[in-house]
N, C-alpha and C positions, 0 to 999 in steps of 0.2 A: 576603513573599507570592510564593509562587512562579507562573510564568506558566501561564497554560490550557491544561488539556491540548488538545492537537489529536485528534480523533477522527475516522476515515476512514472510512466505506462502502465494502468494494470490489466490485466484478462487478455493480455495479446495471444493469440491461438493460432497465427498461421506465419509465415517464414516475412510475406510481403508486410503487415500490419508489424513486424520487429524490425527489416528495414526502415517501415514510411517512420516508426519512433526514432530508431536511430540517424537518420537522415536528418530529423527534426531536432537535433538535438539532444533528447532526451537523456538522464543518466541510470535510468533502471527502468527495467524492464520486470513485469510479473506476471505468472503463470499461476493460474486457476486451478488446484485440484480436490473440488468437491464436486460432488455429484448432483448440489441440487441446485447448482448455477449455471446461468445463462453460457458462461464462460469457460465451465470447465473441459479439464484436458485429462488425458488419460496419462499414464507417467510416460512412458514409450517416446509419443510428438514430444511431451515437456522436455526429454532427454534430447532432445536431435533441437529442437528451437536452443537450449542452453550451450549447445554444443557450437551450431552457428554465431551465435552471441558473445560466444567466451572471448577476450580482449577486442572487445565492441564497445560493449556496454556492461554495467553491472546487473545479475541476474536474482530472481524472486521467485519464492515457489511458496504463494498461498495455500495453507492447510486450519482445519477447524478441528482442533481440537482433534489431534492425530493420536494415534499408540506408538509403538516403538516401532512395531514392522514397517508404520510408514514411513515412521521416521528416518528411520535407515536405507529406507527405498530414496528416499528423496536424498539423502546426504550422499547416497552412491551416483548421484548426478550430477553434486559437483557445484551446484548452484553457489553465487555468492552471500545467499541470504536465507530466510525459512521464514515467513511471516505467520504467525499464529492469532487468527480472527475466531477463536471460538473463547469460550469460559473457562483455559488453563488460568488456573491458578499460579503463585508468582514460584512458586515452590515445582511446580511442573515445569513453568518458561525455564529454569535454572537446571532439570532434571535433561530437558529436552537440549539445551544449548549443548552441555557438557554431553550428552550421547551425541549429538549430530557434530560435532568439532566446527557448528556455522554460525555465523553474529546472527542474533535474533530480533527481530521485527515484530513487537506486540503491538496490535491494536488494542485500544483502549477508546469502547464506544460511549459518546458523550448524548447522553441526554437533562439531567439535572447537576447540580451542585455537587451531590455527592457522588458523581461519577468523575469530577475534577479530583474529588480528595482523592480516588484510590490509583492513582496516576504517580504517585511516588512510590505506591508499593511495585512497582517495575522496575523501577528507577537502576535499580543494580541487575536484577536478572537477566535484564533484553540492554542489551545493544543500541537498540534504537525503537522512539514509542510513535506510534501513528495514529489518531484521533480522527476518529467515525463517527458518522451521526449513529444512536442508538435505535435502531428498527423498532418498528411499533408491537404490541403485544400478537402473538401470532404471525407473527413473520414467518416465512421459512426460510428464511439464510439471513446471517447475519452484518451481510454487509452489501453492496453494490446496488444501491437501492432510489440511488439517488436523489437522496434527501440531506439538505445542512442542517444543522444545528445551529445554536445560541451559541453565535462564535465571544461574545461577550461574559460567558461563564470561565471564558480561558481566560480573564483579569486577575482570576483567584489563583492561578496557574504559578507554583515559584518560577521567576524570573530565570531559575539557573538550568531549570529545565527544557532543553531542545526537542523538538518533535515534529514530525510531517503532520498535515492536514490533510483529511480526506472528506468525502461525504458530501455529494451534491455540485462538486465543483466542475464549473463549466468553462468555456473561453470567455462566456458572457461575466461569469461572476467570480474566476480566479484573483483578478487584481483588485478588487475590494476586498476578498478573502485574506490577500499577503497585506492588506493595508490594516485591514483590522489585528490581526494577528500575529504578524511576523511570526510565521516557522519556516525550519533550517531545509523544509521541502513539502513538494504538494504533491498529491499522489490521485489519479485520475482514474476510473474504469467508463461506467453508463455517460457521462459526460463529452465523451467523444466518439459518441456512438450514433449510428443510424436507426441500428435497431437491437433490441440485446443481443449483445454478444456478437456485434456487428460494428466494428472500428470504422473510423474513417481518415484516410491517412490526410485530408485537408484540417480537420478538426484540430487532429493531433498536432500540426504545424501550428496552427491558431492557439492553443493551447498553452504552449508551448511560447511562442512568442510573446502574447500576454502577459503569460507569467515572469517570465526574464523582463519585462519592460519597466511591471510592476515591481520587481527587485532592488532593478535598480534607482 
């Protein structure tokens, strides 16, 4: 029996879009705090959503490539997780883990071959690795863009290595994503969206369902 998928909500931003997740199942919940996203939350909401959440669901607080202050802004919230989507180094992931006392969540964004190899250099630092499609040149953020990758570069992937999927996944195109792939969790934001930064608690159940069906 293999173990449960882990299933993620990302860029939830209002009290009702964290029930319709948690109603839906869901096992993690993440909150947005960049500035130049559709999704982001100022720390204040992120603190009062995490707070409603707390033995709910488990909680996320996306940051890009933070300093300390924020770092410690956010770890005084309590969250169960810190997700780090920007270009920390594995040497910062390890600096920021040990200040913030919270398991870490590195994204690791996939566009060629050589973006699979450097996927073990996390391997110790974070907690847990999350795989995003690589934004094209001139992006301004680097993730929720929703676009997939060449899930077929994760064959080169060692075997011992566990990791959520992200990037591009819809209800329409989750359960070929878990068929091709097998990861330990799938992690969702534009994909269940009306409009950016605009959830839709139907989606999120569809979402959701797919994927659990596809798991099993």
């Amino acid at each position: 029996m293999s173990d449960p998928l882990i299933i993620k909500i990302c860029g939830v931003k209002n009290e009702a879009i964290l029930d319709a997740a948690i109603d839906a199942g869901a096992d993690m919940v993440g909150f947005m705090h960049f500035a130049r996203s559709p999704r982001h939350l100022e720390l204040d909401p992120i603190g009062e959503l995490i707070s409603l959440a707390r033995g709910r669901v488990e909680t996320c607080v996306v940051l890009v490539n933070p300093d300390n202050t924020l770092v410690a802004q956010v770890a005084a919230l309590g969250p169960d997780w810190i997700q780090l989507h920007g270009p920390e180094t594995p040497h910062r992931v390890e600096a920021i883990r040990d200040e913030a006392g919270i398991a870490i969540m590195k994204v690791c964004s996939i566009g060629g071959p050589e973006d699979v190899a450097h996927i073990a250099d996390y391997a110790e630092c974070a907690d847990r690795i999350l795989l995003d499609t690589k934004p094209p040149k001139g992006a301004d953020r680097p993730g929720g863009l929703g676009q997939t990758f060449d899930w077929a570069l994760l064959k080169a992937l060692d075997p011992s290595q566990g990791f959520m999927l992200s990037g591009g996944l819809t209800p329409d195109t989750v359960a070929a994503a878990i068929k091709a792939t097998r990861p330990m969790g799938v992690d969702v934001s534009s994909g269940v969206e009306t409009a950016p930064g605009v959830k839709d608690a139907g989606l999120i159940r569809a979402f959701i369902e797919k994927a659990r069906a596809a798991h099993a």
